[in-house]
C-alpha positions in Angstrom: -18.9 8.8 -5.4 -15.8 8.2 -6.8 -13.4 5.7 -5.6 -9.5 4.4 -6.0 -8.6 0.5 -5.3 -5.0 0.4 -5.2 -4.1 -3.8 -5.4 -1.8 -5.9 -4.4 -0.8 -9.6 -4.7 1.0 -11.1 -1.3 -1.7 -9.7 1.1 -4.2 -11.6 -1.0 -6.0 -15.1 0.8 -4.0 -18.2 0.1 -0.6 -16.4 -1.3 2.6 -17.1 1.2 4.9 -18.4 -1.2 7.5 -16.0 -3.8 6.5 -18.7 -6.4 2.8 -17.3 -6.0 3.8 -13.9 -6.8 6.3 -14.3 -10.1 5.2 -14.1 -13.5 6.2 -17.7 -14.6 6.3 -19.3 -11.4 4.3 -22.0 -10.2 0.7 -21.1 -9.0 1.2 -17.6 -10.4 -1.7 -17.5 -12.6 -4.2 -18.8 -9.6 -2.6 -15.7 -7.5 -3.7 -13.7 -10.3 -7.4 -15.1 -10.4 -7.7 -14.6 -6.5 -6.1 -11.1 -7.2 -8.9 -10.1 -9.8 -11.8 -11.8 -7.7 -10.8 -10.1 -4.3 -10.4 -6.5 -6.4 -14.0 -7.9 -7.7 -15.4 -8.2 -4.5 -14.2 -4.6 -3.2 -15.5 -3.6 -6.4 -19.2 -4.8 -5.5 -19.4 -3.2 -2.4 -18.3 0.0 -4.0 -21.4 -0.4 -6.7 -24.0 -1.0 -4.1 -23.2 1.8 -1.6 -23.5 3.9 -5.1 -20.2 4.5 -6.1 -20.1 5.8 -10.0 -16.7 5.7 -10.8 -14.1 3.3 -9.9 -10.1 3.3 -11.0 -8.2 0.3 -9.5 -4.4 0.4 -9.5 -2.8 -3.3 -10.5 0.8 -1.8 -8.5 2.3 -5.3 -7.9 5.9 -5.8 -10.2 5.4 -5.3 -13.4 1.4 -4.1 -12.6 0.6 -6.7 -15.0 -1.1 -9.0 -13.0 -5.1 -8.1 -12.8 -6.9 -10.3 -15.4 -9.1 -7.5 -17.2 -11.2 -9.7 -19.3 -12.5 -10.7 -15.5 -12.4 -7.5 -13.7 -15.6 -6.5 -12.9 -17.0 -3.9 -16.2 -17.7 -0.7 -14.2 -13.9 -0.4 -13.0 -11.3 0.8 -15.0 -7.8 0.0 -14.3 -4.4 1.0 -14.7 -1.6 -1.4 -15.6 2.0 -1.6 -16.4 4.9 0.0 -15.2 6.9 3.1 -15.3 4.7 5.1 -13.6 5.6 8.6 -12.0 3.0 7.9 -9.6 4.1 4.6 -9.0 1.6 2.4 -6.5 -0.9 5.6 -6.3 -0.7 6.6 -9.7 -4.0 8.6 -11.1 -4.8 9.4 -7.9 -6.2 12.7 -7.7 -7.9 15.2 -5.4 -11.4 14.6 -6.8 -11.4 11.0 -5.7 -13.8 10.3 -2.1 -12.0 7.3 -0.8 -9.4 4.8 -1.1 -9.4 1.4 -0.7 -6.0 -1.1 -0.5 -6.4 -4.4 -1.4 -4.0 -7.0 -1.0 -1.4 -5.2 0.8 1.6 -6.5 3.1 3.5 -5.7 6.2 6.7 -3.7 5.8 9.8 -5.1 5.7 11.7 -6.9 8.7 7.8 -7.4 10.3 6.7 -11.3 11.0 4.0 -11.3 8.6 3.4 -13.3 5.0 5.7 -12.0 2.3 6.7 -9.1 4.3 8.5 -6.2 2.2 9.0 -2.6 1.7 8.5 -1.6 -2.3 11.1 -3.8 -3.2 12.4 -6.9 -0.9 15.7 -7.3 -3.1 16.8 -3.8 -2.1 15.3 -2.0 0.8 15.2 -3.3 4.5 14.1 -0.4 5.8 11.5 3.5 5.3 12.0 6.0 7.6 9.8 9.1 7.8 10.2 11.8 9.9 11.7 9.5 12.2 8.7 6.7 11.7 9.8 3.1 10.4 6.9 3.0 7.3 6.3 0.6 4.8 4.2 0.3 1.8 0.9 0.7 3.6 2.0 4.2 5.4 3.7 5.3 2.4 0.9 5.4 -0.1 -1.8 6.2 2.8 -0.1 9.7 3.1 0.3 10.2 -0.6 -3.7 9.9 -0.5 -3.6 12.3 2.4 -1.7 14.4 0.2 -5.0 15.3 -1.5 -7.2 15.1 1.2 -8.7 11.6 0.5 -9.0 9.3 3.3 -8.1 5.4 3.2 -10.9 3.8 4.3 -10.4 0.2 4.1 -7.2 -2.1 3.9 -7.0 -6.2 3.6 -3.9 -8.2 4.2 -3.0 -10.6 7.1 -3.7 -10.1 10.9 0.4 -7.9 11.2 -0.7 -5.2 8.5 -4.1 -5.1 10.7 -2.0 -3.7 13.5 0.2 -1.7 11.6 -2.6 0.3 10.0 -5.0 0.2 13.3 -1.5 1.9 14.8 -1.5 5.0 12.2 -5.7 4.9 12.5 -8.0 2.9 14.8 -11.1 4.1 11.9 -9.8 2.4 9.1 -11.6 -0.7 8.5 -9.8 -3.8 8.0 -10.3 -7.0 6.2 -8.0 -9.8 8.0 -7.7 -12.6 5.2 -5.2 -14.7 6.7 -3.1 -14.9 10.0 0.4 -14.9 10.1 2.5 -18.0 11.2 5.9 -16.4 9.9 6.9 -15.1 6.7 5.8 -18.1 4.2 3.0 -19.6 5.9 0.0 -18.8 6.8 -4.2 -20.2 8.1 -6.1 -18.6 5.5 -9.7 -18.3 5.3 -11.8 -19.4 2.4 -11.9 -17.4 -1.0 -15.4 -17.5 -1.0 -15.4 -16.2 2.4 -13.1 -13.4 1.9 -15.2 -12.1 -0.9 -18.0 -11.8 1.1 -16.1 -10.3 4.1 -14.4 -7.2 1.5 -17.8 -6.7 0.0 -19.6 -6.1 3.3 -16.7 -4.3 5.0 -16.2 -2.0 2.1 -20.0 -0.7 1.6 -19.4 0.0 6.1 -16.2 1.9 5.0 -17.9 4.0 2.2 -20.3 4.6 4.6 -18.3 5.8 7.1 -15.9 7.4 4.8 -16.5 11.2 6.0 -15.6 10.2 9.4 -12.2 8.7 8.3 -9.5 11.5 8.4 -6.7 11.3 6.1 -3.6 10.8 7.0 -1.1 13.2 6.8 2.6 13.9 6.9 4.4 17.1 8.7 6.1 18.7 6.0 8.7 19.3 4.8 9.3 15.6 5.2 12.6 14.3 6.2 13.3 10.3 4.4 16.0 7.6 5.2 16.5 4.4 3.0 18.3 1.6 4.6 19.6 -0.6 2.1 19.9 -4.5 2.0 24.0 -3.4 1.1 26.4 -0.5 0.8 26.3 -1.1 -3.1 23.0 -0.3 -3.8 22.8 2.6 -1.3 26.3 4.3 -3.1 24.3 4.0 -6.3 21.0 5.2 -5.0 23.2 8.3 -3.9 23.6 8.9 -7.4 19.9 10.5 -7.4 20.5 14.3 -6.9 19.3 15.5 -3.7 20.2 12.7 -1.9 23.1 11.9 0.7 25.0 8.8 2.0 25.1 9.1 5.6 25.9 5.4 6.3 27.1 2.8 4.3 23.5 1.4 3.4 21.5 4.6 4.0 20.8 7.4 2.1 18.6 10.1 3.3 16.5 12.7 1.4 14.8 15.7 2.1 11.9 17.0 -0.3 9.0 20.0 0.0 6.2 16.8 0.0 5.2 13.6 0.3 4.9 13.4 -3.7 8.7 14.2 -3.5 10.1 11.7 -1.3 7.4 9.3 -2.9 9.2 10.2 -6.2 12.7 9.7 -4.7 12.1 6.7 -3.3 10.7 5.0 -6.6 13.6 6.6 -8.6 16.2 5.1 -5.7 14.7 1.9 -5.7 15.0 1.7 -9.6 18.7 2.8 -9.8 19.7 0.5 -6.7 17.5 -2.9 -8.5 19.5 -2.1 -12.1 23.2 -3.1 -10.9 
């Protein structure tokens, strides 16, 4: 059984605060330990339900931010940035499940640290006429080769917003929202044991998880936080400015408009 573990930082227990998430910030490097130790836990649960391969995807900023030297020995992981498969990169076709870790709600939602790929530029995904963030997004780029997500962990908001796309996902609810920055979070030591057991009953269940999927072609718009960076995410060929902060795209896939949304969110974070 092989398995993906895409990670993230502000969906982790005890993180509410932008000074959690920064490299250099205060309490940074203790987001990082509880980062490696909840990927650790998901890790475990993998290994006993008899998983033999298992690639974990550090995707937060920089991907920088998994301590390797404690990740558990039978993962590998990617890290690093620049990635043409950005959050999902090495994902393949001959993976059997996915597993998100960490994750967040989409942008303009009431829960912790809520954002959509990039807070400083996008306030809003659309697909196909569906308001998406991060969560959605990378779900249907596994569902682009037919592996299911099977488990996700964040706060009690991206609960609903993946029991919405797919009541058979399991969930893993490490904290509950009281606004943006704040937050009752359960114990570490708690959560650990909660994403172990909940990940050997999604492995389990994995074959009666469906993937999710997008009707294609696939129709994107980007709402931007201004008109600047929308006029130079237009730059991007393929593109078009149809409002003053939104630019829509139209590609043959979900890897294309996964592509073109990376590439816009670059161009739009430079100036």
């Amino acid at each position: 059984m092989k398995i993906y573990i895409s990670a993230d930082i502000e969906g982790i227990s005890g993180i509410v605060a932008i000074n959690q998430v920064i490299p250099g910030e205060r309490d940074y490097q203790r987001s990082r330990e509880l980062m490696t130790k909840e990927v650790n836990a998901a890790i475990e649960g993998a290994i006993e339900v008899g998983a033999t391969e298992i690639v974990v995807n550090d995707l937060h900023g920089a991907g920088t931010n998994i301590l390797i030297e404690s990740l558990n020995d039978k993962a590998q992981l990617i890290t690093g940035s620049s990635r043409k498969g950005a959050m999902m990169e090495g994902l393949d076709s001959s993976f059997d499940a996915v597993i998100l870790i960490g994750y967040h709600p989409r942008m303009n939602v009431s829960g912790v640290l809520s954002h959509s790929f990039h807070g400083g530029v996008i306030s809003n995904i659309n697909i196909n006429s569906k308001d998406v963030g991060e969560f959605y997004m990378n779900a249907c780029v596994a569902g682009h080769f037919n592996v299911p997500v099977v488990l996700v962990s964040g706060d009690n908001t991206l609960e609903e917003e993946v029991k919405e796309v797919n009541a058979a996902i399991e969930t893993v609810v490490v904290k509950t929202s009281y606004g943006r920055y704040a937050a009752k979070c359960l114990s570490p030591s708690v959560v650990f044991e909660k994403i172990k057991e909940k990940v050997k009953i999604a492995l389990i269940n994995a074959t009666n998880i469906e993937p999710i999927k997008l009707q294609e072609p696939p129709e994107m718009k980007v709402t931007f936080l201004n008109s600047g960076q929308a006029e130079f995410a237009s730059i991007m060929p393929g593109t078009e400015l149809v409002e003053p902060n939104i630019v829509s795209y139209s590609g043959k896939s979900i890897i294309d408009v996964y592509r073109a949304l990376t590439a816009m969110v670059k161009i739009a974070s430079s100036n």
